[in-house]
C-alpha positions in Angstrom: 2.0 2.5 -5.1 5.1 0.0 -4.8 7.4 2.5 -5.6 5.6 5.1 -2.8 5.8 2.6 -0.4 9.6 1.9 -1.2 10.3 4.9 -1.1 9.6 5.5 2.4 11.5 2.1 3.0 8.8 -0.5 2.7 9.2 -3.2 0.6 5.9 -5.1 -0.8 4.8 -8.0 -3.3 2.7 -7.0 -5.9 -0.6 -9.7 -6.3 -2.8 -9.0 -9.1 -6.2 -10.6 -9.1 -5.8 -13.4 -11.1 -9.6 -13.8 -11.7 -11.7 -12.5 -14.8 -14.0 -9.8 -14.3 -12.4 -9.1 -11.0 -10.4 -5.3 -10.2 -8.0 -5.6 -7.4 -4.1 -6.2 -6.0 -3.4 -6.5 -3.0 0.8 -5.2 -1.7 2.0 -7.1 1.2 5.0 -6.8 3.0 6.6 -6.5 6.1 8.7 -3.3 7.9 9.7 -2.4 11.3 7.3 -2.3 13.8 8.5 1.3 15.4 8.3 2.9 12.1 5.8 1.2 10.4 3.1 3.8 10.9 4.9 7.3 9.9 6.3 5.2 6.5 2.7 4.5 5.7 1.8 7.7 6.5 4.1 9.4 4.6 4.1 6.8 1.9 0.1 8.0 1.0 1.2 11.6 1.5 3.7 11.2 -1.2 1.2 8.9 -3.2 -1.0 12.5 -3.2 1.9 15.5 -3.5 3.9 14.0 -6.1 1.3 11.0 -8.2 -2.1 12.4 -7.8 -4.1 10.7 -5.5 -6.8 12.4 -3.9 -8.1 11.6 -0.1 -10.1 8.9 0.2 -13.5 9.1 2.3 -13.8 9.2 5.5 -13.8 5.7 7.3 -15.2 6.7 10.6 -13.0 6.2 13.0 -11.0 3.3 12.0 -7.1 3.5 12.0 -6.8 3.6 8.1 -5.9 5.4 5.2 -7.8 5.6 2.2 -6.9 7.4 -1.2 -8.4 7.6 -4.6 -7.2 7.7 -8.6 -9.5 7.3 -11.4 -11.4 4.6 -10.6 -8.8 3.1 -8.2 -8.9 3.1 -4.5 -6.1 2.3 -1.9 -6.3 1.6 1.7 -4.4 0.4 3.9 -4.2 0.3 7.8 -2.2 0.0 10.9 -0.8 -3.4 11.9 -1.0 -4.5 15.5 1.9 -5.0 17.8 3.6 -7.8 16.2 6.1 -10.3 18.6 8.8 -9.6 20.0 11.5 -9.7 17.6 9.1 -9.9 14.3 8.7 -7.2 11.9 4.5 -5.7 11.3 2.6 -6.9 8.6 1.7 -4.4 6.0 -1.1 -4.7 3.7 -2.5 -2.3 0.7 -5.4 -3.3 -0.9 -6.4 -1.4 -4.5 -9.8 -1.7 -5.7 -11.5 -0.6 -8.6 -14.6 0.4 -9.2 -15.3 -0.7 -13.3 -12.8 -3.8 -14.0 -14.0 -3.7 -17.2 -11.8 -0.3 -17.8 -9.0 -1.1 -15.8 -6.8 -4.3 -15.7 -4.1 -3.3 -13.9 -3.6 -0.6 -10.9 -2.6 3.1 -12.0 1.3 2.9 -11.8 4.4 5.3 -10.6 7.9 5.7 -11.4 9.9 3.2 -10.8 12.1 2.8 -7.7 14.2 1.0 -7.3 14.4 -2.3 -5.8 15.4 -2.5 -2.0 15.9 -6.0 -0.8 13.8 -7.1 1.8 15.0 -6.1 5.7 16.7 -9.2 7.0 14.1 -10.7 9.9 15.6 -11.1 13.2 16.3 -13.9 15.1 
């Protein structure tokens, strides 16, 4: 998913659960707040046409997306309006459903790299 997601120009930090027994990383970043949206968007429909990842279920309503892999699931949702001059938030949460089976989160080709957009003043 990191290299999805930088594909579509958003930079994250990979955190693995550092706990035994426990199945889950968590992606954070940040990205432009006018484009934030249509790069997550099209950052899980690139996750599905060219890795795999099925639609995940239906989470009634809420302003996320959800996919699926395996035993892996990936959601993420739509940051608020951050401040003036800050860029949104952007979080992506994988899951698992048998830890046991999986230690680490299904994985892509690698990207490469993009540095971090500079914040603004």
């Amino acid at each position: 998913m990191t290299s999805v997601l930088a594909a579509e120009g958003i930079t994250v930090e990979r955190e693995p659960s550092g706990a035994l027994g426990r199945c889950w990383e968590r992606l954070s970043g940040r990205h432009a707040p006018e484009t934030v949206e249509a790069a997550l968007k099209a950052a899980f429909a690139r996750a599905r046409s060219e890795h795999g990842w099925q639609a995940g279920p239906d989470t009634g309503g809420w302003e996320r997306l959800t996919l699926m892999k395996g035993n892996w699931t990936v959601t993420t949702g739509f940051p608020g309006e951050p401040a003036q001059g800050l860029q949104a938030p952007v979080i992506v949460s994988l899951t698992c459903v048998d830890p046991v089976d999986t230690p680490t989160a299904p994985t892509t080709p690698s990207a490469p790299a993009l540095a971090p957009a500079p914040a603004s003043s």
